[in-house]
TORVEX-220141 format. One record per residue (C-alpha): residue in three letters; x, z, y. Coordinates in Angstrom, 3 decimals. Last residue first. Layout:
N
residu=Ala; x=X; z=Z; y=Y
...
***
This chain:
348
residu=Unk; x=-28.031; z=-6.568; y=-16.682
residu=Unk; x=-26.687; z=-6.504; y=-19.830
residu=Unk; x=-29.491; z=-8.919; y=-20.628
residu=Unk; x=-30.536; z=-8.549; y=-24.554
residu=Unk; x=-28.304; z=-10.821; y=-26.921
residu=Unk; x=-25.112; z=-12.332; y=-26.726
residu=Unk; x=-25.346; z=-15.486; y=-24.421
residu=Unk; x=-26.915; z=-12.900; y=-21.715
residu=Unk; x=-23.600; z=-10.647; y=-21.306
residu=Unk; x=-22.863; z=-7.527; y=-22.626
residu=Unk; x=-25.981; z=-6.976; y=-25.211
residu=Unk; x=-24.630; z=-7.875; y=-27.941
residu=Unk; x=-20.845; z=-7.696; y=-28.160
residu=Unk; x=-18.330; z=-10.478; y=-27.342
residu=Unk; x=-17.707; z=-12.479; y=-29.872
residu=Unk; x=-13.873; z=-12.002; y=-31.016
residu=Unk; x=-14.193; z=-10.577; y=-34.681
residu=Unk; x=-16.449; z=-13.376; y=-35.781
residu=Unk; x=-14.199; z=-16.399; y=-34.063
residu=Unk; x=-16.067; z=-17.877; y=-31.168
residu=Unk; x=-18.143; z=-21.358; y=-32.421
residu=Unk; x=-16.072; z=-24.411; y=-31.727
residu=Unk; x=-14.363; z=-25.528; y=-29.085
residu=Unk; x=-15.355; z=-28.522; y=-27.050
residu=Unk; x=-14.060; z=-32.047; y=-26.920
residu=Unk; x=-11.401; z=-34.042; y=-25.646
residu=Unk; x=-11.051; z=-37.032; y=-23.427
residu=Unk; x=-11.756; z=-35.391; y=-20.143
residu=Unk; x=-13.114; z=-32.036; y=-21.634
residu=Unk; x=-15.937; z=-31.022; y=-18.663
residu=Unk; x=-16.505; z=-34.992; y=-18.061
residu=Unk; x=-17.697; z=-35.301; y=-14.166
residu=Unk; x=-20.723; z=-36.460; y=-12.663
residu=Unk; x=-22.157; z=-34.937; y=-9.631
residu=Unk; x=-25.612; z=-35.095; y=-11.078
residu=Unk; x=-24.679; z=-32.705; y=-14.151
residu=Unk; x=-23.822; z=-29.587; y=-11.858
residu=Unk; x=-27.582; z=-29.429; y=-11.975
residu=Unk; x=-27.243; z=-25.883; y=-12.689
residu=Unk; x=-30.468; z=-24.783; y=-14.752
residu=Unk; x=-31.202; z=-21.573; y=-15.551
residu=Unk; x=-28.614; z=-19.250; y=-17.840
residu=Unk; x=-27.158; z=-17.280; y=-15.621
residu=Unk; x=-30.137; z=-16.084; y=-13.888
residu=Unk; x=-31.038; z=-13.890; y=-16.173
residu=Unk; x=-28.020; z=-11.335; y=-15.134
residu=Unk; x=-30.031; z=-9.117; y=-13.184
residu=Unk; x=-27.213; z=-6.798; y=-11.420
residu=Unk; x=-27.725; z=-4.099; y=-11.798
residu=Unk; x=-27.068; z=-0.908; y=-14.266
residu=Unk; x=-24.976; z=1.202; y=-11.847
residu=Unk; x=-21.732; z=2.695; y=-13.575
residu=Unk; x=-21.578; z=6.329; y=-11.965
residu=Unk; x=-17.765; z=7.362; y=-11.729
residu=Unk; x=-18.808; z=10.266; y=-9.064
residu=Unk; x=-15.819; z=9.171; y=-7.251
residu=Unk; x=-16.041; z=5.606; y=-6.668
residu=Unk; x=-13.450; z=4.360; y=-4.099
residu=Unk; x=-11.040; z=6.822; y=-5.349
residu=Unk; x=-11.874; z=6.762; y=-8.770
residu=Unk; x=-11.303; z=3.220; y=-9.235
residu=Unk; x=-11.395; z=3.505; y=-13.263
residu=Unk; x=-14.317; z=4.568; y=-13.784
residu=Unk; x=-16.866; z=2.165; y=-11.879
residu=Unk; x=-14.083; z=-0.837; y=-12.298
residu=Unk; x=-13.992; z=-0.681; y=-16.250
residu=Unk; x=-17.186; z=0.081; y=-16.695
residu=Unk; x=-18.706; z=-2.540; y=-14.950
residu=Unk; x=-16.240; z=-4.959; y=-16.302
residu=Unk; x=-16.867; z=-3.709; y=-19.992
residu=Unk; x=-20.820; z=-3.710; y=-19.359
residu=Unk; x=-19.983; z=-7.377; y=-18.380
residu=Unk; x=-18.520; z=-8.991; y=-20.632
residu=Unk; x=-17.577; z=-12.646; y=-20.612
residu=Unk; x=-15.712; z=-14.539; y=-23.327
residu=Unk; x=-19.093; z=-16.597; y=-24.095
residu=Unk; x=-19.758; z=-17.285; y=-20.321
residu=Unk; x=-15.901; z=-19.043; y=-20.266
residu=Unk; x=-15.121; z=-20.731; y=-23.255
residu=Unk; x=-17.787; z=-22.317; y=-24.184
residu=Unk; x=-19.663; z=-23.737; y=-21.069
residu=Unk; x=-22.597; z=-21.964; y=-20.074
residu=Unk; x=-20.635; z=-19.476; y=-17.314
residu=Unk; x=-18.828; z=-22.972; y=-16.052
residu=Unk; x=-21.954; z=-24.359; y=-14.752
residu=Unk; x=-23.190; z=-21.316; y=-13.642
residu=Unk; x=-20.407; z=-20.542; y=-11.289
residu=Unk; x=-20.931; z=-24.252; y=-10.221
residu=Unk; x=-24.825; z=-23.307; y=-9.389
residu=Unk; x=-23.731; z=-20.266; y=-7.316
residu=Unk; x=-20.677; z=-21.594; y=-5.894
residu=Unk; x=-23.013; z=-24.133; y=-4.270
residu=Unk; x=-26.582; z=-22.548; y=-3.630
residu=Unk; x=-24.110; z=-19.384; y=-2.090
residu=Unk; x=-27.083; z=-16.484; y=-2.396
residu=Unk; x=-26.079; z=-16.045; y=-6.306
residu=Unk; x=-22.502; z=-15.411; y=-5.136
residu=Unk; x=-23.604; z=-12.966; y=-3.263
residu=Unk; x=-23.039; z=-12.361; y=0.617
residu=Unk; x=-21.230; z=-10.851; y=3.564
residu=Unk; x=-20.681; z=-7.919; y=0.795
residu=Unk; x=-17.108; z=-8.006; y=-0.174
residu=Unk; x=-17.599; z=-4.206; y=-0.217
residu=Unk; x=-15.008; z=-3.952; y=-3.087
residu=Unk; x=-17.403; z=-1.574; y=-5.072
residu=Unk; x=-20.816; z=-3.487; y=-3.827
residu=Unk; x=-19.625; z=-7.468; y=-3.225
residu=Unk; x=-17.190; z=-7.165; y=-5.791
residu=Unk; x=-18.536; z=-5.558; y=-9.004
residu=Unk; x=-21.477; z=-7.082; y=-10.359
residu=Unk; x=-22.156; z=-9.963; y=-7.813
residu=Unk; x=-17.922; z=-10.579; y=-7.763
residu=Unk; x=-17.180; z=-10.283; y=-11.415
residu=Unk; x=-17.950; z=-13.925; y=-12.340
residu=Unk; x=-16.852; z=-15.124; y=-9.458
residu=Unk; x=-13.484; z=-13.675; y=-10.060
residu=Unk; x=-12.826; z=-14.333; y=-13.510
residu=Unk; x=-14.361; z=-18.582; y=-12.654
residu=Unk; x=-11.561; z=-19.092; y=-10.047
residu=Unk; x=-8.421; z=-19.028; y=-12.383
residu=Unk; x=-9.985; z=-21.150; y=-15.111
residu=Unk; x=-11.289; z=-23.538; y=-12.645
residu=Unk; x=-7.409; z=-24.447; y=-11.473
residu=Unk; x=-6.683; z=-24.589; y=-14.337
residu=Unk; x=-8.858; z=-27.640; y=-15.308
residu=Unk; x=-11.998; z=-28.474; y=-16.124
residu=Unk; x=-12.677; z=-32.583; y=-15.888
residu=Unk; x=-12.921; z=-34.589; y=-12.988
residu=Unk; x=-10.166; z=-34.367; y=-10.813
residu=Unk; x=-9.364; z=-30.676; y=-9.387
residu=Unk; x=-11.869; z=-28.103; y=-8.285
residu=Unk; x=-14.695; z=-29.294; y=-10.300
residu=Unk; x=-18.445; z=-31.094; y=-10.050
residu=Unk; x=-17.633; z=-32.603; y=-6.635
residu=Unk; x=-19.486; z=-33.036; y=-3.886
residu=Unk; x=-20.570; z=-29.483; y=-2.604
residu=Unk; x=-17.841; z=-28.044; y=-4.878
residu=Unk; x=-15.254; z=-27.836; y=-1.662
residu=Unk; x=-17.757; z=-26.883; y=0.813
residu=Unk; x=-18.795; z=-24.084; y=-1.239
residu=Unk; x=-14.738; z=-23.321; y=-1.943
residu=Unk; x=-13.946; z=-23.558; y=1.920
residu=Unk; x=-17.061; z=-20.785; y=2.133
residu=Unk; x=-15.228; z=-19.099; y=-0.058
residu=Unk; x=-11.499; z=-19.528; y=1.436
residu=Unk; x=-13.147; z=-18.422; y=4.805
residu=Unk; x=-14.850; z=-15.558; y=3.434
residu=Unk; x=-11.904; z=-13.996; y=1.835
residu=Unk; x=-9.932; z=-14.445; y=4.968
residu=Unk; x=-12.245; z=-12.866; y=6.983
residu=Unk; x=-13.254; z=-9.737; y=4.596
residu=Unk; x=-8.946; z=-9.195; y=4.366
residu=Unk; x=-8.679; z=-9.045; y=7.980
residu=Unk; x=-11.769; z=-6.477; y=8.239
residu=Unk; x=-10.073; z=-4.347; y=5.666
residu=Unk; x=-6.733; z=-3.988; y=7.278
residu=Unk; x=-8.232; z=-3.331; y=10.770
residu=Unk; x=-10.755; z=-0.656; y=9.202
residu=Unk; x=-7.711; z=0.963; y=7.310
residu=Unk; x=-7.359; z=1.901; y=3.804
residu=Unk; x=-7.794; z=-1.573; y=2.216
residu=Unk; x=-8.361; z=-1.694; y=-1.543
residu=Unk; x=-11.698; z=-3.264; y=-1.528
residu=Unk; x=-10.918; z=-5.731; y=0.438
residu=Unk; x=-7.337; z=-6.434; y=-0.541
residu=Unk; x=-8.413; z=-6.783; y=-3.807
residu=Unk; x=-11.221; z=-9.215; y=-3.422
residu=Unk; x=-8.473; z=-11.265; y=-1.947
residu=Unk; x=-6.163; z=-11.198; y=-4.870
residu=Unk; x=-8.366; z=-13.251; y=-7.182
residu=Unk; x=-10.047; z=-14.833; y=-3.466
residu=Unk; x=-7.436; z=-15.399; y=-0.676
residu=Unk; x=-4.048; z=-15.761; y=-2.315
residu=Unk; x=-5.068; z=-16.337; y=-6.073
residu=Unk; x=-7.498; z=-19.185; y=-4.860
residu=Unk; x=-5.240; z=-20.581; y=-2.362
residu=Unk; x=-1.935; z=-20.668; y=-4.757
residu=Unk; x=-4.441; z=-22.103; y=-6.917
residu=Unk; x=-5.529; z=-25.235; y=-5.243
residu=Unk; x=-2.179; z=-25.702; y=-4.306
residu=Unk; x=-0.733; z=-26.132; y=-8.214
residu=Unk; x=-4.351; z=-28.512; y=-8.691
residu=Unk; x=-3.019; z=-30.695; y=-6.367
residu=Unk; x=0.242; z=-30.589; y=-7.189
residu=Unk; x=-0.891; z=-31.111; y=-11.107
residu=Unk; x=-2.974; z=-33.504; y=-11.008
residu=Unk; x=-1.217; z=-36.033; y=-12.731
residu=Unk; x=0.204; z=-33.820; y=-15.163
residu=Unk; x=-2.747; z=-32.819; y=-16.445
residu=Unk; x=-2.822; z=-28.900; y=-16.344
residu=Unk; x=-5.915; z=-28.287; y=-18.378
residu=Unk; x=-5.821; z=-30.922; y=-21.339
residu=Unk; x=-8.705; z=-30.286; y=-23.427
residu=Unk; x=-8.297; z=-29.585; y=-26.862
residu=Unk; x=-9.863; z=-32.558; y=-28.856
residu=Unk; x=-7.803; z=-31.574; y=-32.277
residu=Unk; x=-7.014; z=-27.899; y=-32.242
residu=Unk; x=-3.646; z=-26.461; y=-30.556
residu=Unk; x=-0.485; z=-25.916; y=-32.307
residu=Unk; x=1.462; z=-28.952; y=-31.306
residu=Unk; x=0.091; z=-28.379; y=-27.859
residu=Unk; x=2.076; z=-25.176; y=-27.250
residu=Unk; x=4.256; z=-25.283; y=-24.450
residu=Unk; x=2.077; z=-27.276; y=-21.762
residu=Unk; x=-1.331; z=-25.767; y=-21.939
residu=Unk; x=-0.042; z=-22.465; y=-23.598
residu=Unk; x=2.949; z=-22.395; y=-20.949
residu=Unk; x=0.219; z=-22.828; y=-18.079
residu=Unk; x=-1.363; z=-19.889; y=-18.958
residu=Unk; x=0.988; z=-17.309; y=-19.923
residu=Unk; x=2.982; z=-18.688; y=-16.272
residu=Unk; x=0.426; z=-17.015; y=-14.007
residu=Unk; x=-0.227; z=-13.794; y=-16.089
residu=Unk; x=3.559; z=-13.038; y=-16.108
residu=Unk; x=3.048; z=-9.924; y=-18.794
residu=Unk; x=5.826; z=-11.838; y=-21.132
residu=Unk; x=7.945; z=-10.655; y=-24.130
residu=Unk; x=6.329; z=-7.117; y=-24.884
residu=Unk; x=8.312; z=-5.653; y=-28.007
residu=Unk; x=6.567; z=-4.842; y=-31.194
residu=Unk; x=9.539; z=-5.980; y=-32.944
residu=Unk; x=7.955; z=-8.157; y=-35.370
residu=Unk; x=5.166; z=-8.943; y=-33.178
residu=Unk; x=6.422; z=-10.324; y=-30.480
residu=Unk; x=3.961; z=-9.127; y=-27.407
residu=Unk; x=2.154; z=-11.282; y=-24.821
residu=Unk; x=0.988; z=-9.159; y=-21.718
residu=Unk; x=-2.249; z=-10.003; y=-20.108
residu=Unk; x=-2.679; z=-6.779; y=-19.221
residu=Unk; x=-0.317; z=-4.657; y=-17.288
residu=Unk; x=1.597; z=-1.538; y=-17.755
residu=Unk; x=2.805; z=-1.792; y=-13.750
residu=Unk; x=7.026; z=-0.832; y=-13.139
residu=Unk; x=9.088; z=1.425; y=-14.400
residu=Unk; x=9.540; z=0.744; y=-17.853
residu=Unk; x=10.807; z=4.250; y=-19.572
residu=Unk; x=12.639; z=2.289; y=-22.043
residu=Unk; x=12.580; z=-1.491; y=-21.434
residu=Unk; x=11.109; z=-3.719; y=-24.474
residu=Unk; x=9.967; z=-1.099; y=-26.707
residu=Unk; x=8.561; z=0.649; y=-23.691
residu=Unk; x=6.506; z=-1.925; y=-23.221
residu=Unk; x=4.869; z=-2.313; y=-26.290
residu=Unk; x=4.782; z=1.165; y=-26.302
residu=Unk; x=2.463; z=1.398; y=-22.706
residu=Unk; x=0.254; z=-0.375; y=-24.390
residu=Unk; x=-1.056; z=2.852; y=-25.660
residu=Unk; x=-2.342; z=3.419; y=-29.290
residu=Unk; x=0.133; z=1.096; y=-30.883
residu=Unk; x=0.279; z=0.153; y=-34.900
residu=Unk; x=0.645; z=-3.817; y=-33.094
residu=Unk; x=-1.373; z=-5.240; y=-36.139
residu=Unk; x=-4.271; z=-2.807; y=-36.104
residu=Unk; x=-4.356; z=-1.481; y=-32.390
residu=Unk; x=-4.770; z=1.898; y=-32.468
residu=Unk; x=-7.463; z=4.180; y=-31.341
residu=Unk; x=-9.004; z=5.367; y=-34.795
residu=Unk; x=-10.670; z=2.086; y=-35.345
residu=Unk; x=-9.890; z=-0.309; y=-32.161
residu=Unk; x=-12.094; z=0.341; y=-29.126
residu=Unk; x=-9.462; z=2.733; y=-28.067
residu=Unk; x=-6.904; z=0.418; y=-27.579
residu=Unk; x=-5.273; z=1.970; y=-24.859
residu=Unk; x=-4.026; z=0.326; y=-21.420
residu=Unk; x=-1.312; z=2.613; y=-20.078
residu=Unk; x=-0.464; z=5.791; y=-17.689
residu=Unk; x=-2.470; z=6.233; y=-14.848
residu=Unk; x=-5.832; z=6.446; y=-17.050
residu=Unk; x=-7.426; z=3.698; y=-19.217
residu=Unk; x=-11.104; z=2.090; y=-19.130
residu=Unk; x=-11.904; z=-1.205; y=-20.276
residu=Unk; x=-10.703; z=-0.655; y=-23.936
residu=Unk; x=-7.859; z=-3.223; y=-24.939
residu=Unk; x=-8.948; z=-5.629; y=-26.865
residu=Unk; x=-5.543; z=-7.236; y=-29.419
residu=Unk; x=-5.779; z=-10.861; y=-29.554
residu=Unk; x=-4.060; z=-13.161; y=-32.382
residu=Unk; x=-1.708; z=-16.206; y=-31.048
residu=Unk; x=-1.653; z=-19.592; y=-34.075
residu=Unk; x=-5.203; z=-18.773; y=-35.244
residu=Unk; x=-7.015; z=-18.386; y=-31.701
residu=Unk; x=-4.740; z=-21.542; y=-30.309
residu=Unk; x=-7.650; z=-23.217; y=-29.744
residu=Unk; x=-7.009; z=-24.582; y=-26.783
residu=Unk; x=-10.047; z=-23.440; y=-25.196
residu=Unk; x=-10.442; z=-20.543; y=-26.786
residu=Unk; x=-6.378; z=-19.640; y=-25.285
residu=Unk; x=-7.851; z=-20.802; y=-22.245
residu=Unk; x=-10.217; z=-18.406; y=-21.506
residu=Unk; x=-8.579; z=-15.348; y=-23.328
residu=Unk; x=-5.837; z=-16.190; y=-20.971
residu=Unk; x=-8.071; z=-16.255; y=-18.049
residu=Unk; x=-9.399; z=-13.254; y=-18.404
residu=Unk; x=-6.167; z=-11.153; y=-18.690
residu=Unk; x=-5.995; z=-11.702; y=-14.644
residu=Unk; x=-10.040; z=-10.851; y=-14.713
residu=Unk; x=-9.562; z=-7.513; y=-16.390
residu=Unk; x=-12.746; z=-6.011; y=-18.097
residu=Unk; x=-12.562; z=-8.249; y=-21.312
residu=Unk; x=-8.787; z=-6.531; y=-22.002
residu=Unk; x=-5.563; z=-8.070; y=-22.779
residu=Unk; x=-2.978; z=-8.355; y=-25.094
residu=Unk; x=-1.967; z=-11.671; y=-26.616
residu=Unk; x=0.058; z=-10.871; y=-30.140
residu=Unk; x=2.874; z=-12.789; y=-30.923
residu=Unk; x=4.745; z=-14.057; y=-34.451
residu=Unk; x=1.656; z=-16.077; y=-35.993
residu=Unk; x=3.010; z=-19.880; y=-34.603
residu=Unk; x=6.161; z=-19.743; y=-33.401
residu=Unk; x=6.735; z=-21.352; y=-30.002
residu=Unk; x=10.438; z=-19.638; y=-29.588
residu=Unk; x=11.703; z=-17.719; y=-26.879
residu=Unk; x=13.173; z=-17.570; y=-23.254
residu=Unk; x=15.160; z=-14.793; y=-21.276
residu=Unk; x=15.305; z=-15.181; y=-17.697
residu=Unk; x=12.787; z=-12.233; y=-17.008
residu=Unk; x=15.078; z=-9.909; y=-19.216
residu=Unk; x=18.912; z=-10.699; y=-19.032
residu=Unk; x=20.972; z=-12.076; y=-21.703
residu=Unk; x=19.735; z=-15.660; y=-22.401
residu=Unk; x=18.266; z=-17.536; y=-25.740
residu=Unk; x=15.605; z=-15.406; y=-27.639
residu=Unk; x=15.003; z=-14.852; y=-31.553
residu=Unk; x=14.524; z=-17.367; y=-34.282
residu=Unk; x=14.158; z=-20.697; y=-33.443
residu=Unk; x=15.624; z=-22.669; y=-30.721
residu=Unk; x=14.047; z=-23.166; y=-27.290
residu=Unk; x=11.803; z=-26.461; y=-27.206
residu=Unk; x=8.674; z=-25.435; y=-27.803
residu=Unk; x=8.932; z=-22.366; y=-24.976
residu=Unk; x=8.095; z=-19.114; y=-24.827
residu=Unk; x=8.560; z=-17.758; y=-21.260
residu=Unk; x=10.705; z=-14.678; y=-20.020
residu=Unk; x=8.889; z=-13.354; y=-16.701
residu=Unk; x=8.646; z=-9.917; y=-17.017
residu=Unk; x=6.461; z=-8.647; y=-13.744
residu=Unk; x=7.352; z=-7.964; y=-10.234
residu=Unk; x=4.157; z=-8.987; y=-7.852
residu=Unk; x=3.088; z=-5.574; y=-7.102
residu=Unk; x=0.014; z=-6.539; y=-5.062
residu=Unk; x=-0.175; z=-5.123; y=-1.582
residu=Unk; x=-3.201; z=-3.857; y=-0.240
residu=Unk; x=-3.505; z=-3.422; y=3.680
residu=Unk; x=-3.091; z=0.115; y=5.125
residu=Unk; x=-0.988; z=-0.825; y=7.851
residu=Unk; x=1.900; z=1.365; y=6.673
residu=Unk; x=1.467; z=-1.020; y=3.545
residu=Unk; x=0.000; z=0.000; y=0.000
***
């Protein structure tokens, strides 16, 4: 937190990639964050956690890749304390291939005493229990671009290389003034801190309703990145940011743009299928203490309206370019009944 009282994100993370062209066995380079490994199919574990929107997006994308049998998923629950992640969803608190009750271990294993942020997503090797990666940015692109051999026939491609500065800027906005931007809103500690942050989240949004007004997607016109890294914010931001952030100028379900492309995306598999929202409730309603003392989870929004009509259809555009969709979620990943309105009664 600055002097000034404006949010500032810890940006430091472990930034050794796994790429298909390093060598096989275990990691070329001597120093951590320039360190780089092996695609091996079955050796790493994906940690994240339904509630947080960074870890999200890797969920999203590794369904749409399918890479689901080639990178397993351990759930973190969606509340922790000060110290780690936990996997208390798992039976008897430990995560069954990792033999972890804290993600703080993973870590650990990799740096004693770690000093900085136990963050989710966070790719761990498996044999040694060790976190490799918790660079949210790069975990994505790297399974578009690193690990096509392994990914199911009619995978879409995400980061198309001829979009790619386009859809690189795109993002840098969208992390800057909307993932992040929520953030600074509802982290801010002064008036003049928070009111800064309100502006320049509103600006990039209504930018973003302009934006969609005439085209179907951010980029080109099939899903991309640069959608993937939107759609955990909007998602969250009727339930959770426009209250507990007080990003409240307006909802997402009163912007007739963002509104009908934020449905659009929600009933496409991949995204509204990995969504939960008791978890995100719960997660920010508990967790945030200091903006929500009493820890009382409210039971709103209506989520119905996910699932009416978009007409997202009229502007065109091929969700999977030449590809096709994924298949049904895998059993042990569906997101519980009741969370969201694809599984079950309205968590709303």
């Amino acid at each position: 937190m600055a002097d000034t009282g404006e949010f500032v994100r810890d940006a430091r993370y472990i930034t050794d990639r796994i790429t298909a062209d390093a060598p096989p066995g275990g990691p070329t380079g001597e120093r951590i964050g320039e360190m780089v490994w092996p695609v091996q199919p079955g050796r790493y574990r994906l940690a994240a956690a339904r509630a947080c929107p960074w870890a999200h997006r890797t969920v999203i994308v590794r369904r749409l890749l399918g890479l689901e049998g080639v990178i397993s998923l351990a759930l973190a629950a969606p509340t922790h304390d000060e110290r780690s992640w936990t996997f208390d969803l798992d039976p008897g608190g430990v995560d069954p291939v990792l033999g972890i009750h804290r993600l703080q271990q993973a870590y650990f294993a990799r740096v004693p005493d770690y000093p900085l942020g136990i963050t989710v997503p966070a790719v761990v090797d498996v044999p040694t229990g060790a976190v490799v990666t918790n660079d949210f940015a790069r975990i994505t692109l790297d399974f578009s671009s690193q690990w096509r051999a392994h990914q199911r026939p009619g995978a879409p491609d995400l980061y198309p290389e001829a979009h790619r500065d386009e859809i690189d800027e795109v993002s840098r906005r969208v992390y800057t003034e909307v993932n992040n931007g929520v953030y600074r809103c509802g982290f801010a500690t002064s008036q003049d801190a928070y009111d800064a942050a309100y502006e320049r989240l509103w600006t990039a949004l209504d930018w973003l309703e302009e934006r969609l007004a005439t085209r179907r997607y951010l980029v080109g016109d099939t899903i991309t990145e640069a959608d993937v890294r939107l759609y955990p914010t909007l998602v969250r931001f009727d339930a959770v940011y426009h209250g507990h952030f007080k990003c409240n100028r307006q909802k997402i379900a009163e912007l007739p743009v963002l509104w009908a492309y934020l449905r659009d995306l929600f009933q496409t598999p991949g995204f509204g299928d990995t969504t939960d929202f008791v978890q995100i409730k719960q997660h920010y309603y508990i967790v945030h203490t200091g903006i929500n003392p009493t820890q009382v989870v409210p039971r709103g929004p209506d989520l119905a309206g996910f699932l009416t009509p978009h007409g997202r259809e009229s502007l065109g555009g091929r969700p999977w370019g030449d590809g096709t969709p994924p298949g049904p979620v895998p059993s042990g990943e569906r997101v519980p009944a009741g969370h969201n309105p694809l599984s079950g009664t309205d968590a709303g």
